[in-house]
Biopython code that builds the backbone (N, CA, C, O; Angstrom):
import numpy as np
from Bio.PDB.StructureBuilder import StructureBuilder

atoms = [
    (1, "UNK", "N", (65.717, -18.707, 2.813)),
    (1, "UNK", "CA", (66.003, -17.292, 2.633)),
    (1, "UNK", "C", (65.490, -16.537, 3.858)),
    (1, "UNK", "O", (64.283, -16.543, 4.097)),
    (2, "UNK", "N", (66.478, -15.793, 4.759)),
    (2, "UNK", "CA", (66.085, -14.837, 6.052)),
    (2, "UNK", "C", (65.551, -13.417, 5.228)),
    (2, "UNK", "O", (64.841, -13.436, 4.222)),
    (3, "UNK", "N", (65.928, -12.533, 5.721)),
    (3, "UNK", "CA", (66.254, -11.387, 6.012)),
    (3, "UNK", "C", (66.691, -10.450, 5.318)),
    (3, "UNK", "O", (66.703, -9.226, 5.454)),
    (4, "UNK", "N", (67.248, -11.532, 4.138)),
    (4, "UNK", "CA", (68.673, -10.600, 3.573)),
    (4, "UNK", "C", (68.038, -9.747, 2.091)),
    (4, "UNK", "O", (67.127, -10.146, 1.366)),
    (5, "UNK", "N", (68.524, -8.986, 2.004)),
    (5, "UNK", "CA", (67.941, -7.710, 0.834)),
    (5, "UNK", "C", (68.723, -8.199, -0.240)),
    (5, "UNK", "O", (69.577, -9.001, 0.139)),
    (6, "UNK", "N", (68.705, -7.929, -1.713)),
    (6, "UNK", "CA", (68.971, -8.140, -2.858)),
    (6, "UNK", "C", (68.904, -6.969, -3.697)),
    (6, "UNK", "O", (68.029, -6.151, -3.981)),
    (7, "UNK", "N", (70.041, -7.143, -3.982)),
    (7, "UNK", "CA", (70.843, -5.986, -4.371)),
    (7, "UNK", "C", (70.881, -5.554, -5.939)),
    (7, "UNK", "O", (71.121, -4.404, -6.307)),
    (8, "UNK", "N", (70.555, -6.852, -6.973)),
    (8, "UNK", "CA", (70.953, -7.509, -8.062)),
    (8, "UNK", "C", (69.572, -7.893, -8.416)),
    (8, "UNK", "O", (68.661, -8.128, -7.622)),
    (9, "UNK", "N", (69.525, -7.929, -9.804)),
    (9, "UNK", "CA", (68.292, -9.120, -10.508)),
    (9, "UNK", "C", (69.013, -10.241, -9.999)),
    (9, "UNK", "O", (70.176, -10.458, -9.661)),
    (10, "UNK", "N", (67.696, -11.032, -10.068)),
    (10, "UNK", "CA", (67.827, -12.648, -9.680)),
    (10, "UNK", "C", (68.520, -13.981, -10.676)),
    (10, "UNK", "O", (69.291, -14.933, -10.556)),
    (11, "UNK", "N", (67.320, -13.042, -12.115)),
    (11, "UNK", "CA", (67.519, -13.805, -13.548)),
    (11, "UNK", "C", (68.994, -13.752, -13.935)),
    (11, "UNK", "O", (69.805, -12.827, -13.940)),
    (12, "UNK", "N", (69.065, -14.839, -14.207)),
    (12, "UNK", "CA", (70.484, -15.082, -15.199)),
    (12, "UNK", "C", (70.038, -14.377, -16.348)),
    (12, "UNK", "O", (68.935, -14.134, -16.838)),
    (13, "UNK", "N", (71.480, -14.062, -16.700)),
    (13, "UNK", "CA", (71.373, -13.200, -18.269)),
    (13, "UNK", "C", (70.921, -11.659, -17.997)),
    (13, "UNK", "O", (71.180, -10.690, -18.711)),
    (14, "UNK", "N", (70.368, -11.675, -17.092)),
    (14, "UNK", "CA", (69.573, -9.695, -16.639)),
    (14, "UNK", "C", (70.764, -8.950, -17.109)),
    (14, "UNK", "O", (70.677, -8.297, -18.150)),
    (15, "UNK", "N", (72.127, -8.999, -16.277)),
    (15, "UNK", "CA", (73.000, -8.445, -16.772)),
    (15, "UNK", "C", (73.419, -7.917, -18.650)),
    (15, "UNK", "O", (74.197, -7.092, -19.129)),
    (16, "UNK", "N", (72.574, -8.759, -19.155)),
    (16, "UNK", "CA", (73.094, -8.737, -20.589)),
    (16, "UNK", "C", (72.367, -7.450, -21.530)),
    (16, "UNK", "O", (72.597, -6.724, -22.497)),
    (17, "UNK", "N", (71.151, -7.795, -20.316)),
    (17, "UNK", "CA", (69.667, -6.820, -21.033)),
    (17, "UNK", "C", (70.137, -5.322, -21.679)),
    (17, "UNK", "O", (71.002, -4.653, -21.114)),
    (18, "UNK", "N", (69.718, -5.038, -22.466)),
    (18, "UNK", "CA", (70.148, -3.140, -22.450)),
    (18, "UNK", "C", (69.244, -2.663, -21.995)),
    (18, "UNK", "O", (68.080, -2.958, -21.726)),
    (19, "UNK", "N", (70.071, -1.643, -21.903)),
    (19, "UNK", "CA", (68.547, -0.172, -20.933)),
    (19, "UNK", "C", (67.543, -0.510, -21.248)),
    (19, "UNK", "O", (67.072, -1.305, -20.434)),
    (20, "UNK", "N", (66.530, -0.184, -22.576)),
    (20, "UNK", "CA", (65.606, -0.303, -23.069)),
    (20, "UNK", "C", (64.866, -1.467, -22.283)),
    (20, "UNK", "O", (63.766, -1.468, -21.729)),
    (21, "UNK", "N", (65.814, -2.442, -22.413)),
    (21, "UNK", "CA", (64.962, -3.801, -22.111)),
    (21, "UNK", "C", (64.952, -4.051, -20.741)),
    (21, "UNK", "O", (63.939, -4.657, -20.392)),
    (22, "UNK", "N", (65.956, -3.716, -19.593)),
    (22, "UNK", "CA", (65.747, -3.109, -18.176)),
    (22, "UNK", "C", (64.553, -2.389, -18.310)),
    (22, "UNK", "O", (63.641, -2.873, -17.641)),
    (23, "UNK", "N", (64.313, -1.574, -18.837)),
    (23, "UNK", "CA", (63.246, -0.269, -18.006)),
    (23, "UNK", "C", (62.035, -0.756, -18.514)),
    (23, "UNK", "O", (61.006, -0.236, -18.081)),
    (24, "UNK", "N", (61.955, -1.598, -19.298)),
    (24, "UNK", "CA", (60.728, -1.787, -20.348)),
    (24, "UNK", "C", (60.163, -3.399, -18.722)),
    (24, "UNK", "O", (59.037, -3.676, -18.308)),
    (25, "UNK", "N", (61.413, -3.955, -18.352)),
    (25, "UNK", "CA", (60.710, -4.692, -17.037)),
    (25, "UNK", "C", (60.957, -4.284, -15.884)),
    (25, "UNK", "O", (61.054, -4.991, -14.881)),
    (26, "UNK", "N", (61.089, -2.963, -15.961)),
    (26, "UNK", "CA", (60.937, -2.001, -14.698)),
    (26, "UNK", "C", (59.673, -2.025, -14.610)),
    (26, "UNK", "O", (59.017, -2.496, -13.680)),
    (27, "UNK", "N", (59.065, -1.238, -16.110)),
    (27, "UNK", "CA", (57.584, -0.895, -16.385)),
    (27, "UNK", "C", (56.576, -1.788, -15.824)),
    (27, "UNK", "O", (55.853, -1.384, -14.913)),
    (28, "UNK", "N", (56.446, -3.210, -16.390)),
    (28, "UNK", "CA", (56.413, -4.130, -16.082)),
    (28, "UNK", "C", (56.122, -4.485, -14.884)),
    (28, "UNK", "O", (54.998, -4.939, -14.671)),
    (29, "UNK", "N", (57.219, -4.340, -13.656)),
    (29, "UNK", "CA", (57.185, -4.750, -12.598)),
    (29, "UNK", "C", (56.180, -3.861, -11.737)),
    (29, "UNK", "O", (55.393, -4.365, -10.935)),
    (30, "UNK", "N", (56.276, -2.512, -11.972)),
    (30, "UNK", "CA", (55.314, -1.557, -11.274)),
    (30, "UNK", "C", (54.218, -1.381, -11.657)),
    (30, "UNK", "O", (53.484, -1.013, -10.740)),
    (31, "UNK", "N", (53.335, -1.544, -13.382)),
    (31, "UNK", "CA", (52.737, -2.161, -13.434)),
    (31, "UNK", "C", (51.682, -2.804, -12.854)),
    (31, "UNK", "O", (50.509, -2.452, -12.728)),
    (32, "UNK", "N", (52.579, -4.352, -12.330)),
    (32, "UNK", "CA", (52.199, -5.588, -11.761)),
    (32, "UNK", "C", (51.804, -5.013, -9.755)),
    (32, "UNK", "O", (50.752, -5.109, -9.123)),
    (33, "UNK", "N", (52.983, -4.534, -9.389)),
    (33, "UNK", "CA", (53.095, -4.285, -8.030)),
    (33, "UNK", "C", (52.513, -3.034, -7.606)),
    (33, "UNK", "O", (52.568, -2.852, -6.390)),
    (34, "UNK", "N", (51.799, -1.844, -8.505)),
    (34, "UNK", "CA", (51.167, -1.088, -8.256)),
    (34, "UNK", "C", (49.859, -0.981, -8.937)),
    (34, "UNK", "O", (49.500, 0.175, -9.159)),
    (35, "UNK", "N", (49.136, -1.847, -9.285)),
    (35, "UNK", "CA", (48.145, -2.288, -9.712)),
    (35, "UNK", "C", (47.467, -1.379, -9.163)),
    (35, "UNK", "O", (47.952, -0.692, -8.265)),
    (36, "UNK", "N", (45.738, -1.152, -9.781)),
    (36, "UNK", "CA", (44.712, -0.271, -9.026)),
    (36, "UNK", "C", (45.478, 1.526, -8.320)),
    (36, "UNK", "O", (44.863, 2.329, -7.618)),
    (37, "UNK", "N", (46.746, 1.641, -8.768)),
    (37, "UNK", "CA", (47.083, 2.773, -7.901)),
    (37, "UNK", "C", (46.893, 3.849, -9.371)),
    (37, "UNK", "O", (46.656, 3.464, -10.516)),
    (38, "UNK", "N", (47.046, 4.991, -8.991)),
    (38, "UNK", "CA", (46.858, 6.247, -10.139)),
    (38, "UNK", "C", (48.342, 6.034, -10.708)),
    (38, "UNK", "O", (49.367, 5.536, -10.243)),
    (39, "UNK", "N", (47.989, 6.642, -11.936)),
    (39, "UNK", "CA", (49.514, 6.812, -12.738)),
    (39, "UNK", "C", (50.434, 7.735, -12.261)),
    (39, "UNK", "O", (51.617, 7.535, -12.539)),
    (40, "UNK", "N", (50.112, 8.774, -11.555)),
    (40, "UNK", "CA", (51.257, 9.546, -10.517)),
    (40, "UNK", "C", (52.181, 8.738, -9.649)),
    (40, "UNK", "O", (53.370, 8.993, -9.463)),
    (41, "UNK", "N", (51.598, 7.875, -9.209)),
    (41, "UNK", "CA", (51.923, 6.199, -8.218)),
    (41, "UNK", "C", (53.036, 6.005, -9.279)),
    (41, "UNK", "O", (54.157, 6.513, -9.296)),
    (42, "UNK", "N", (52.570, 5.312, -9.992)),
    (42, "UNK", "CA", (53.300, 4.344, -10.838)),
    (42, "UNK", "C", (54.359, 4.843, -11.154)),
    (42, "UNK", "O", (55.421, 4.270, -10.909)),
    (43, "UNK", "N", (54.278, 6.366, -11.948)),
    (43, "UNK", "CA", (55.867, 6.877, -12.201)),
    (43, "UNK", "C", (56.320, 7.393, -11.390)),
    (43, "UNK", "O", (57.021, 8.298, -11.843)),
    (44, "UNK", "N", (56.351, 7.338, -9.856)),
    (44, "UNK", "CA", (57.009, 7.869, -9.012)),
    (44, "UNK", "C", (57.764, 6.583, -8.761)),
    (44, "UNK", "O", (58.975, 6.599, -8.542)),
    (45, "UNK", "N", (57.035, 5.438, -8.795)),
    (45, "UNK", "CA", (57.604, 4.430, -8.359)),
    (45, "UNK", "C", (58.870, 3.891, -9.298)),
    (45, "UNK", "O", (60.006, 3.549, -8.969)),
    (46, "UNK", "N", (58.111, 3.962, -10.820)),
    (46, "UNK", "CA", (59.868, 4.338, -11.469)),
    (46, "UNK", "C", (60.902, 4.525, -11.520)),
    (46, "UNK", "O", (61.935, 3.865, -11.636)),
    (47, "UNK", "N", (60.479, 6.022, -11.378)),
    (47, "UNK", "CA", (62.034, 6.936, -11.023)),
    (47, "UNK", "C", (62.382, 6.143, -10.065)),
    (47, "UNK", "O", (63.218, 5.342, -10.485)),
    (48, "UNK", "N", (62.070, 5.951, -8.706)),
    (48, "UNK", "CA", (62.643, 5.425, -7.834)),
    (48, "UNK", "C", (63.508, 4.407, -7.959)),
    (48, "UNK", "O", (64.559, 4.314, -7.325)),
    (49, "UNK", "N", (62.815, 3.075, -9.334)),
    (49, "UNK", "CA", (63.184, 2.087, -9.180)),
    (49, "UNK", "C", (64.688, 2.627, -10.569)),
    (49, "UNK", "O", (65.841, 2.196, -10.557)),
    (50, "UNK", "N", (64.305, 3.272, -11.210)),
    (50, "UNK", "CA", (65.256, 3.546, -12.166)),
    (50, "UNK", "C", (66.631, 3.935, -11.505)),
    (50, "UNK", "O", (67.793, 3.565, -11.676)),
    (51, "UNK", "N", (65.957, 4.913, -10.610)),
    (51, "UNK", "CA", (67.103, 5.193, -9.866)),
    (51, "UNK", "C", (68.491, 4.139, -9.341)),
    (51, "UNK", "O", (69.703, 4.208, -9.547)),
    (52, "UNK", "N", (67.719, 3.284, -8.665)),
    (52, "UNK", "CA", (68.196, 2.272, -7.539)),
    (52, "UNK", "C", (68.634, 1.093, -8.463)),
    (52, "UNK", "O", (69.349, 0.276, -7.883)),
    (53, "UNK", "N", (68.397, 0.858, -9.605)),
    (53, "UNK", "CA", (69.379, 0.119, -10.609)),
    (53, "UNK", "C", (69.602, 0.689, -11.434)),
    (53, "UNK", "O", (69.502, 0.009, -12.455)),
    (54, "UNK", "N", (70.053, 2.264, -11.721)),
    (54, "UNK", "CA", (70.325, 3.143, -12.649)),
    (54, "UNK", "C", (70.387, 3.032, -14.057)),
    (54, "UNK", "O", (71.275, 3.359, -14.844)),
    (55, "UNK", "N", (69.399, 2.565, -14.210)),
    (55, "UNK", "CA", (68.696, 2.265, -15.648)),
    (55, "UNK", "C", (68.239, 4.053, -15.975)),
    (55, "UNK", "O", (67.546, 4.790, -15.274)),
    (56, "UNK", "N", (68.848, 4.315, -17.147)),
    (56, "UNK", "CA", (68.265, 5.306, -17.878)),
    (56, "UNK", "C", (67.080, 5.936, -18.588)),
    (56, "UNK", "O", (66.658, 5.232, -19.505)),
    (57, "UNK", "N", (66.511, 6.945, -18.425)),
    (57, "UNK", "CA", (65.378, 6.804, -19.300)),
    (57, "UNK", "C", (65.325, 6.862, -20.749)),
    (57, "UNK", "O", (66.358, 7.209, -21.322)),
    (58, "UNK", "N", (64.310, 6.586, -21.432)),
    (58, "UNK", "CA", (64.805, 6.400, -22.977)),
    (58, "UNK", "C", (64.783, 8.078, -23.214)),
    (58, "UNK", "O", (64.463, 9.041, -22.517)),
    (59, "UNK", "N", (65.314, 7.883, -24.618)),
    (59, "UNK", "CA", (65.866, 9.390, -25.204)),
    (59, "UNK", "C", (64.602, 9.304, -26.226)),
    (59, "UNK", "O", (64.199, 8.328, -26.860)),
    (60, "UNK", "N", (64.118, 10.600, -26.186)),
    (60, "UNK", "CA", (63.140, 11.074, -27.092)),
    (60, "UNK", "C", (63.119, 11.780, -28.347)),
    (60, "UNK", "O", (63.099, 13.005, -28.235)),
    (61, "UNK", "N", (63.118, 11.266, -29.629)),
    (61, "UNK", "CA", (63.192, 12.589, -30.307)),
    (61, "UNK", "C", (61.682, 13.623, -30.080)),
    (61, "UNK", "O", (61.753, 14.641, -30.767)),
    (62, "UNK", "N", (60.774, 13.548, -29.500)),
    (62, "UNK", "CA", (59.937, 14.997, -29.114)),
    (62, "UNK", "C", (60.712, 15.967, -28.754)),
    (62, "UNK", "O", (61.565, 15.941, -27.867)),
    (63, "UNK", "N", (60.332, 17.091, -29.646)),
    (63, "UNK", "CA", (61.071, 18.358, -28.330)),
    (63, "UNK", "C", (60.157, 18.480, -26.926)),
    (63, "UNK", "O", (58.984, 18.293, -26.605)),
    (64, "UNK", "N", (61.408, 18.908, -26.286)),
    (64, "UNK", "CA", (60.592, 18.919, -24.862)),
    (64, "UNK", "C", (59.243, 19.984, -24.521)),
    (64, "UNK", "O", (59.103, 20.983, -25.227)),
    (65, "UNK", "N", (58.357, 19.720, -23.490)),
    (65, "UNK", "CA", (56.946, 20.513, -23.588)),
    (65, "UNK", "C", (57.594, 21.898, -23.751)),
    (65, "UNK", "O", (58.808, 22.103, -23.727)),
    (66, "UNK", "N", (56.491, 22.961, -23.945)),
    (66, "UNK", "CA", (56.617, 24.012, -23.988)),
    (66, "UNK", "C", (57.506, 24.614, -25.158)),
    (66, "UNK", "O", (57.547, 25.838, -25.278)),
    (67, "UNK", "N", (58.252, 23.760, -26.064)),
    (67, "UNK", "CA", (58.690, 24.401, -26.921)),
    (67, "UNK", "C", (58.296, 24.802, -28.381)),
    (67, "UNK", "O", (59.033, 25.536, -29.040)),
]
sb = StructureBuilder()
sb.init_structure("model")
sb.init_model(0)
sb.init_chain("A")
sb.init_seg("    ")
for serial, (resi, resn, name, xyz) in enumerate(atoms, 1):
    if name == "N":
        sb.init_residue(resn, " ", resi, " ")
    sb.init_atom(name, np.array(xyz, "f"), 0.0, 1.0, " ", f" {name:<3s}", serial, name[0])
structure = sb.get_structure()
């Protein structure tokens, strides 16, 4: 393996996962790879990663703050 970037999960079957279960080893992964960092870290790193395999965030029944 050079150089080359990856675009895709690796795991067979990833494709099958639902959201929930994507973001739940999003969590997971940042977690693991942002260890020792503050929790501002961590969910920035999220979004990011949510972003970039457009995994959704879960739906809440809370009403949103302030209401």
């Amino acid at each position: 393996m050079g150089n080359e970037t990856r675009s895709g999960p690796i795991m067979d079957g990833s494709d099958d996962a639902t959201d929930e279960q994507k973001l739940a080893g999003l969590r997971e992964q940042v977690e693991h790879d942002r260890a020792g960092e503050g929790e501002a870290a961590k969910a920035d790193e999220l979004r990011d990663r949510m972003a970039q395999t457009e995994v959704e965030p879960e739906e809440s029944d809370d009403p949103p703050a302030g209401s």
